[in-house]
Wavefront OBJ file of the C-alpha trace (Angstrom):
o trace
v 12.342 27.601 -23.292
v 15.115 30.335 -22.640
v 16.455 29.448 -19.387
v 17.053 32.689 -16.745
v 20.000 32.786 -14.478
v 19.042 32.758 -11.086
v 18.556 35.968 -9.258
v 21.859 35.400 -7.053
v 25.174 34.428 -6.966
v 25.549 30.745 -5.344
v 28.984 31.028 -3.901
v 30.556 28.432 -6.503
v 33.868 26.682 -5.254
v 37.322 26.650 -6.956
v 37.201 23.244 -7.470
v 39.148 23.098 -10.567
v 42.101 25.079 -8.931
v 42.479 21.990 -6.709
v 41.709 19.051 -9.389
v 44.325 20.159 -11.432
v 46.885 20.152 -8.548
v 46.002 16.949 -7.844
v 46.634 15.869 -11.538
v 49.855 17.634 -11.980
v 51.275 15.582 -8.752
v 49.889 12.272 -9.892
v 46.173 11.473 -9.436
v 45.113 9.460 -12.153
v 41.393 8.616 -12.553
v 40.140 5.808 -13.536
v 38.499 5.391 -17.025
v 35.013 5.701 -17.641
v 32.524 8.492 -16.450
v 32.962 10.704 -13.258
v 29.840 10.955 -11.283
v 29.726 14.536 -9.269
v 27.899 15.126 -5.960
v 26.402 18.254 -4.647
v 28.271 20.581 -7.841
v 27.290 24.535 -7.579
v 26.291 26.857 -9.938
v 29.046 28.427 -11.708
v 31.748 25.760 -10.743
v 34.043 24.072 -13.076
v 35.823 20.503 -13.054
v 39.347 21.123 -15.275
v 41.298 19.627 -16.422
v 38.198 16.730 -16.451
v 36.410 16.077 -19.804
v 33.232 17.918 -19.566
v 31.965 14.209 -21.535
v 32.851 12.361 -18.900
v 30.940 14.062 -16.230
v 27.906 13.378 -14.864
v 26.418 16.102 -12.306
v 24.397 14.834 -9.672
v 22.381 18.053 -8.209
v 18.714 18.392 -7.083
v 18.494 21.833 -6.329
v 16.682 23.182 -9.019
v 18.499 26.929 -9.881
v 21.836 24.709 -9.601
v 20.536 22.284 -11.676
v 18.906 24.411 -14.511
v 22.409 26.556 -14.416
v 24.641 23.578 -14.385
v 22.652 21.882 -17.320
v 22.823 25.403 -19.333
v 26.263 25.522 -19.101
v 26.381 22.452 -20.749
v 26.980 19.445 -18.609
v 25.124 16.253 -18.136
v 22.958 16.652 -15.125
v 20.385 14.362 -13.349
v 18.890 14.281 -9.866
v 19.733 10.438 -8.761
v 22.984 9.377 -8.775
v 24.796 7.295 -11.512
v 27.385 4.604 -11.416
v 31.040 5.374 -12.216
v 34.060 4.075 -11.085
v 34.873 7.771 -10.205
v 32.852 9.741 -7.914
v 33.264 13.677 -6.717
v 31.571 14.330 -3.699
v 31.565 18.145 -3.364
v 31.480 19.017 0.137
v 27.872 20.349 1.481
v 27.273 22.513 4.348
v 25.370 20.133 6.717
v 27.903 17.804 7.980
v 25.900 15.001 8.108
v 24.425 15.127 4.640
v 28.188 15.181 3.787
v 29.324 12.094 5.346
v 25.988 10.755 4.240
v 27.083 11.709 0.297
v 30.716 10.037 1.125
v 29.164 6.868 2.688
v 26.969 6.948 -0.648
v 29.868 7.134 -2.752
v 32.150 4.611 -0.797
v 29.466 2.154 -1.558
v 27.866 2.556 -4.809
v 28.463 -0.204 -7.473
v 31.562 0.055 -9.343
v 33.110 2.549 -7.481
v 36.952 2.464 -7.608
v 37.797 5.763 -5.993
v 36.261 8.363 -3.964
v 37.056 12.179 -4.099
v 36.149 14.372 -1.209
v 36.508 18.300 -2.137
v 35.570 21.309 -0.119
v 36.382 24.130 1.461
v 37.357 25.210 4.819
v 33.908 26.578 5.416
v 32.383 23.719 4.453
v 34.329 21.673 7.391
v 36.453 19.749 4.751
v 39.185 19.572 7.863
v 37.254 18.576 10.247
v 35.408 15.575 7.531
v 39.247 14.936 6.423
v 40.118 14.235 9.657
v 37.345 11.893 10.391
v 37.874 9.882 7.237
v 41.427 9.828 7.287
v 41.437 7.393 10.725
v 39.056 5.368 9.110
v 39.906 4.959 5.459
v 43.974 4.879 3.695
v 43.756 8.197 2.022
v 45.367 7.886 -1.161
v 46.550 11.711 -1.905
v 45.382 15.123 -0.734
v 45.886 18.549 -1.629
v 45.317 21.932 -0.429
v 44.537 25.429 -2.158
v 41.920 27.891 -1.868
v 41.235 27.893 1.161
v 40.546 24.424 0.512
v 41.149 20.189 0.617
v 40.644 17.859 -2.137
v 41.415 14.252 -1.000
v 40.743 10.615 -2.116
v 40.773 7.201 -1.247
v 40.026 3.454 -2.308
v 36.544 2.549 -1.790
v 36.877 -1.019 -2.127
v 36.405 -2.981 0.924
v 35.343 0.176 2.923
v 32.368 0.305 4.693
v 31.274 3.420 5.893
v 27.552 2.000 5.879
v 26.951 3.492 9.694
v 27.546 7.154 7.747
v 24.423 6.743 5.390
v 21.573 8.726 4.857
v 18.980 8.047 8.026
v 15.496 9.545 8.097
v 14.533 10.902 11.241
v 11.235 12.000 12.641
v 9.750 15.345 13.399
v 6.669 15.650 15.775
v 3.846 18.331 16.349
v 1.482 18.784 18.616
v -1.155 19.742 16.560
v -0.332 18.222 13.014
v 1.456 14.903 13.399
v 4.670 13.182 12.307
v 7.011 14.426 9.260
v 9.713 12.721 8.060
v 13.041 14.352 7.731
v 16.678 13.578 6.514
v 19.935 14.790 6.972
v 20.477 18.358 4.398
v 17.263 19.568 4.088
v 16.683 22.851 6.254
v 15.336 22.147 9.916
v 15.614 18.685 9.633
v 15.995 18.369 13.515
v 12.975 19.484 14.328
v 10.193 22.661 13.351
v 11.814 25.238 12.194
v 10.780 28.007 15.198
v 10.140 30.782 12.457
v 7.768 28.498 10.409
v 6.001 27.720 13.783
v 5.027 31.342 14.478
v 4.078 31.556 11.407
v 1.504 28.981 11.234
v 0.013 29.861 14.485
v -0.657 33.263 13.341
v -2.715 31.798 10.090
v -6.437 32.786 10.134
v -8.958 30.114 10.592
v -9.714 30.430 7.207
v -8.091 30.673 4.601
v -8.311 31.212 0.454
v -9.538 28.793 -1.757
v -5.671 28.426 -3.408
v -2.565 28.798 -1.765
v 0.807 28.206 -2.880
v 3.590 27.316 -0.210
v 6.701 28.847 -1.973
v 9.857 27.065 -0.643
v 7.671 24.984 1.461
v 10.843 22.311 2.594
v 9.246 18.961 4.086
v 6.040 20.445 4.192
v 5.817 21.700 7.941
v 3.750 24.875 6.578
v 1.721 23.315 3.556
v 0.199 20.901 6.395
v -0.431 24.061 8.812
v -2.307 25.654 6.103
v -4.284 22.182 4.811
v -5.660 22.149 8.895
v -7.597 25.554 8.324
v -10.751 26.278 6.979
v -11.631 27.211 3.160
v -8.343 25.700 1.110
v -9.257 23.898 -2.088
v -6.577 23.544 -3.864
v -2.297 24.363 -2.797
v 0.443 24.632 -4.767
v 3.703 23.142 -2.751
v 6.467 24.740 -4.399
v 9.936 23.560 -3.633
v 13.732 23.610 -4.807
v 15.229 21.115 -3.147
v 13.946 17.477 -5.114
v 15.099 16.078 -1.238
v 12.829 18.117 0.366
v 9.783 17.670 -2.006
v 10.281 14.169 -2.052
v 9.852 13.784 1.748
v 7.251 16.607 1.164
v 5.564 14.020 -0.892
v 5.388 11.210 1.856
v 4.364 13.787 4.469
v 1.513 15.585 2.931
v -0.820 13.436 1.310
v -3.719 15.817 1.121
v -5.514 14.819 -2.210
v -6.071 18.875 -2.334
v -2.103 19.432 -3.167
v -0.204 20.026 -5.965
v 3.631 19.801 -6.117
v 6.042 21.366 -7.381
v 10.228 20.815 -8.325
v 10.989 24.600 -8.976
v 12.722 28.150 -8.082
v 10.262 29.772 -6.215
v 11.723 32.788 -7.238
v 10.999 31.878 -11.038
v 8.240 28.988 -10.570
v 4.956 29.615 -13.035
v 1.288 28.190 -11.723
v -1.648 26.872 -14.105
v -2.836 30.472 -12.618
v -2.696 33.153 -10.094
v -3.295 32.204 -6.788
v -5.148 33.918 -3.743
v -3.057 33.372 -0.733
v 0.703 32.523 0.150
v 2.411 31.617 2.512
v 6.357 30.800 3.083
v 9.323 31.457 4.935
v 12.275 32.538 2.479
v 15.681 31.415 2.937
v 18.496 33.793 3.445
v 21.314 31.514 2.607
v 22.139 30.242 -0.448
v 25.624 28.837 0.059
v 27.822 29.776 2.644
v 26.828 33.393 2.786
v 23.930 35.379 4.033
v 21.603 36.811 1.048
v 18.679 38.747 2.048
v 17.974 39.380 -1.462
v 16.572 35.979 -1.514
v 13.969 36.876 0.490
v 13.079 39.896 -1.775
v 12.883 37.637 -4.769
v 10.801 35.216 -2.795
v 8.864 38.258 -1.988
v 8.104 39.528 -5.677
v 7.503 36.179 -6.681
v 4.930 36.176 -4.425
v 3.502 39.471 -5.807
v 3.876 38.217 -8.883
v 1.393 34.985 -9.102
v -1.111 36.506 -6.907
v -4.307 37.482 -7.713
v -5.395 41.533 -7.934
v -6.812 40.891 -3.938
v -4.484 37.854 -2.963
v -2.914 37.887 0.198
v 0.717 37.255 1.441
v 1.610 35.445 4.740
v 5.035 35.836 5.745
v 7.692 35.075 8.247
v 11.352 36.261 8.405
v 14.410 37.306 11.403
v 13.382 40.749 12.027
v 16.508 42.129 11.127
v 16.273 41.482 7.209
v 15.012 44.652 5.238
v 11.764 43.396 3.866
v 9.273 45.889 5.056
v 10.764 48.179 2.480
v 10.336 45.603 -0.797
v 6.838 44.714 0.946
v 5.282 48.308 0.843
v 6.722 48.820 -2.576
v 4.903 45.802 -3.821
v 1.988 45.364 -1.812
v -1.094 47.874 -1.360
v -1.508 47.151 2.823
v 1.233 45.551 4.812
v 0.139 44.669 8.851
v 2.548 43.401 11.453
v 0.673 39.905 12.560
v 3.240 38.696 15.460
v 6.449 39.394 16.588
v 8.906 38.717 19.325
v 12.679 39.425 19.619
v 13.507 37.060 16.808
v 11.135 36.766 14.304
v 7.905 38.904 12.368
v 5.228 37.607 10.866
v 3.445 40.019 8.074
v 0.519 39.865 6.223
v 0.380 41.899 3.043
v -2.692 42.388 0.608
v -3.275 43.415 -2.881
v -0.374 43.163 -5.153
v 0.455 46.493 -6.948
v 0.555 45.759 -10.807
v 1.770 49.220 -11.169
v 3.382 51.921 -9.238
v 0.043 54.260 -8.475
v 2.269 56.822 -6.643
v 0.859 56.328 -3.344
v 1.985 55.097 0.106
v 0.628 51.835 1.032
v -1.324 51.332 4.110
v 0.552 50.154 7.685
v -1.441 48.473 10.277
v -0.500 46.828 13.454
l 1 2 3 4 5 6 7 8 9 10 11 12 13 14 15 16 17 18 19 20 21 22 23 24 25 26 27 28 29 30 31 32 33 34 35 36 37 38 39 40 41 42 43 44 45 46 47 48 49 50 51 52 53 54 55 56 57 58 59 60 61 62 63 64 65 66 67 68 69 70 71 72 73 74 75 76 77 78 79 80 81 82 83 84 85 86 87 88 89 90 91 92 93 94 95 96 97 98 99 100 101 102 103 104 105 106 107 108 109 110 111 112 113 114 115 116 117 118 119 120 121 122 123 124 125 126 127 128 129 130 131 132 133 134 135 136 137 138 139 140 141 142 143 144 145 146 147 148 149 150 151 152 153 154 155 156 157 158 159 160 161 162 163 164 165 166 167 168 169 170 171 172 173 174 175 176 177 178 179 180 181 182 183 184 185 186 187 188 189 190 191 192 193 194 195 196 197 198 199 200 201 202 203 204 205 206 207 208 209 210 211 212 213 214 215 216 217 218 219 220 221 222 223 224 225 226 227 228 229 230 231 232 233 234 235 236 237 238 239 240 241 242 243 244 245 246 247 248 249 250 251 252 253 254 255 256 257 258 259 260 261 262 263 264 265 266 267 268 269 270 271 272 273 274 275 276 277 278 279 280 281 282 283 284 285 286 287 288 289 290 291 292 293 294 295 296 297 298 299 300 301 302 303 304 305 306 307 308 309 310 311 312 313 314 315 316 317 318 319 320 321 322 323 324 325 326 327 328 329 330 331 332 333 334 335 336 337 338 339 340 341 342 343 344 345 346 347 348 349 350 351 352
């Protein structure tokens, strides 16, 4: 199968600018392979041997684009005496990663990289008063540092799954890096309470997270069958333990790119703007022709976004009827119905 790039950019950082400052003023690696955490899209790892690499990434469009570029790439994490832990966004998830790292198997040293967006001060300073930092170098608006592992513990650091509760649909279990993992996500919320009582026979949940959403939908009338698509093998997983609905089918994909058995008559989701460390509503218009796209000829669309994103524009393009189902002064919710196959020249309908 020909892989496709994904529809955006992912930010990738200049890792390699930093690695081989680091090597130039005396970091020398162990031997043996070099696990990497948490790599981008489009990021490279020079002057390392691309054969020594292994790439540790469960986010499917990094994934796919890492492993057609040519590296080794899995979702679980390897043993190596080496390990890269490329800084992530959520702070926690990132001392979670280094804690990971610190005590895997084998491990002989730990590299921390990231950039100052990322909070690689901020996690440099926290690490520094509690491990002997070996080296560390700045460029790029950036810190690469690394330490000895050995006889570290950083155990109290590690991954911890926490608990989410609703009212009306239960527990969910949650961990550290995976979006809204303090609590229901406020936008996803509105969103379910604005579902009909009934709903079509099959549904897909396109980046449906932990499955907050997919469990809303499972509570109303008239679903047979769901497809709960997700990006983020993290998320899915816990979306696995959460929703154990026998009617559910799951799903490790882009939901930008993802391809059902068939075309479904209902969706539902709340797109991600981010992807990286900058805003990208054109993630939510991909999310939104995806949707278009796997829907049946009289499928219906239920959607939530920040009312400031431009989607009513991409949703009357590809949609015959668009209706406003709820709003307040942060969020919309829209239902649209009847995917256009083809431009028929004429205004779709508005309703409120």
């Amino acid at each position: 199968m020909t892989y496709t790039p994904p529809v955006l950019a992912v930010d990738p950082a200049p890792r390699d600018a930093r690695l081989t400052l680091a090597m130039a003023e005396g970091l020398i690696l162990p031997d043996g392979p070099v696990t990497v955490l948490r790599p981008r899209a489009g990021e490279r790892f020079d002057p390392l041997d691309m054969s020594r690499l292994q790439l540790v990434q469960g986010f499917r469009p990094d994934h796919d684009a890492l492993l057609a570029a040519g590296y080794d790439v899995a979702v679980a994490a390897r043993p190596a005496p080496s390990v890269l832990v490329c800084l992530p966004r959520s702070k926690a998830e990132a001392f979670a990663l280094i804690a990971q790292a610190a005590g895997a198997s084998g491990t002989e040293l730990v590299l921390v990289d990231g950039q100052k967006t990322d909070g690689i001060d901020s996690v440099f300073k926290t690490l520094r008063g509690r491990v002997a930092v070996s080296g560390v170098v700045s460029k790029a608006h950036g810190k690469l540092f690394w330490f000895d592992p050995r006889g570290v513990d950083l155990s109290d650091l590690s991954f911890r799954p926490a608990t989410v509760s609703d009212p009306a649909l239960g527990q969910f279990r949650t961990v550290a890096g995976v979006f809204s993992a303090d609590g229901v996500d406020p936008a996803s919320q509105m969103l379910a309470q604005a579902l009909p009582d009934e709903l079509p026979a099959t549904l897909a949940d396109l980046g449906a997270g932990w499955g907050y959403l997919s469990a809303a939908a499972l509570a109303r009338r008239g679903v047979k069958t769901l497809h709960l698509v997700e990006a983020d093998a993290t998320a899915l997983d816990l979306a696995r333990r959460n929703v154990t609905d026998p009617r559910v089918q799951f799903h490790w994909a882009d939901a930008t790119q993802v391809v059902l058995p068939a075309r479904v008559d209902g969706v539902v989701m709340n797109p991600p703007f981010h992807n990286g460390r900058k805003a990208q509503p054109a993630l939510g218009l991909a999310f939104i022709a995806a949707a278009a796209r796997i829907l049946a000829p009289r499928g219906r669309l239920w959607m939530v976004a920040n009312r400031h994103l431009p989607y009513e524009g991409a949703l009357a393009a590809a949609f015959t009827q668009i209706e406003v189902l709820a709003e307040n002064g942060a969020f919309r919710v829209w239902q649209a119905t009847a995917p256009k196959r083809a431009d028929t020249g004429t205004a779709p309908r508005r309703r409120r």
